[in-house]
N, C-alpha and C positions, 0 to 999 in steps of 0.2 A: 800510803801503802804501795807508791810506785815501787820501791826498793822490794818486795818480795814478790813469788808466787804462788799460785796455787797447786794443789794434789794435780787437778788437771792438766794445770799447764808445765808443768813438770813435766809429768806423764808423757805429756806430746811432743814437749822439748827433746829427751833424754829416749824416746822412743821406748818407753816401757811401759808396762799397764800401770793402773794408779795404786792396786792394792801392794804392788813391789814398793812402788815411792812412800807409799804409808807404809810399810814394811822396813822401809831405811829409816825414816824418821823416828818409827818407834823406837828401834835398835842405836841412835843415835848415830849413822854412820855420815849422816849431810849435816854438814860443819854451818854452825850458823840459823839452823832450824827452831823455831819459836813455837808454841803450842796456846794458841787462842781457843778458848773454850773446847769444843770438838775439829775445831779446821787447824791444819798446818800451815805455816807462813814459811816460805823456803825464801831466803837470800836468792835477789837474780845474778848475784855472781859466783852461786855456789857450783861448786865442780861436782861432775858425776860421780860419786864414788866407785871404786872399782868391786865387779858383781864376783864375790867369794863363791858362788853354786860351781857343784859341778856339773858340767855338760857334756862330757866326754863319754856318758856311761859307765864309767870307773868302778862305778860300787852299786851295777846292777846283778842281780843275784850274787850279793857279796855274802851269802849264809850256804849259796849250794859248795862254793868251792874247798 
């Protein structure tokens, strides 16, 4: 099990909270991601995927305009 990681250590790797990295995994975005019962096993050579959110505020109150 040396070859993978975990939800947390992902999380702490990649600097993001854990329910985002289970959020990619479910959506299949991290290449190589394996599903053991309820835990995620992440490739330790997988790359960050890139985060599709927008952050800019772009499409806050996008119904007043």
């Amino acid at each position: 099990m040396d070859a993978f990681m975990t939800i947390k250590e992902t999380a702490s790797l990649w600097n993001l909270t854990e329910r985002r990295v289970q959020k990619m995994c479910s959506d299949g975005l991290i290449e190589g991601v394996q599903k053991f019962g309820n835990s995620w096993a992440i490739p330790r050579e997988a790359k960050r995927p890139k985060d599709g959110r927008v952050t800019t505020g772009q499409y806050r109150n996008w119904r007043k305009k």
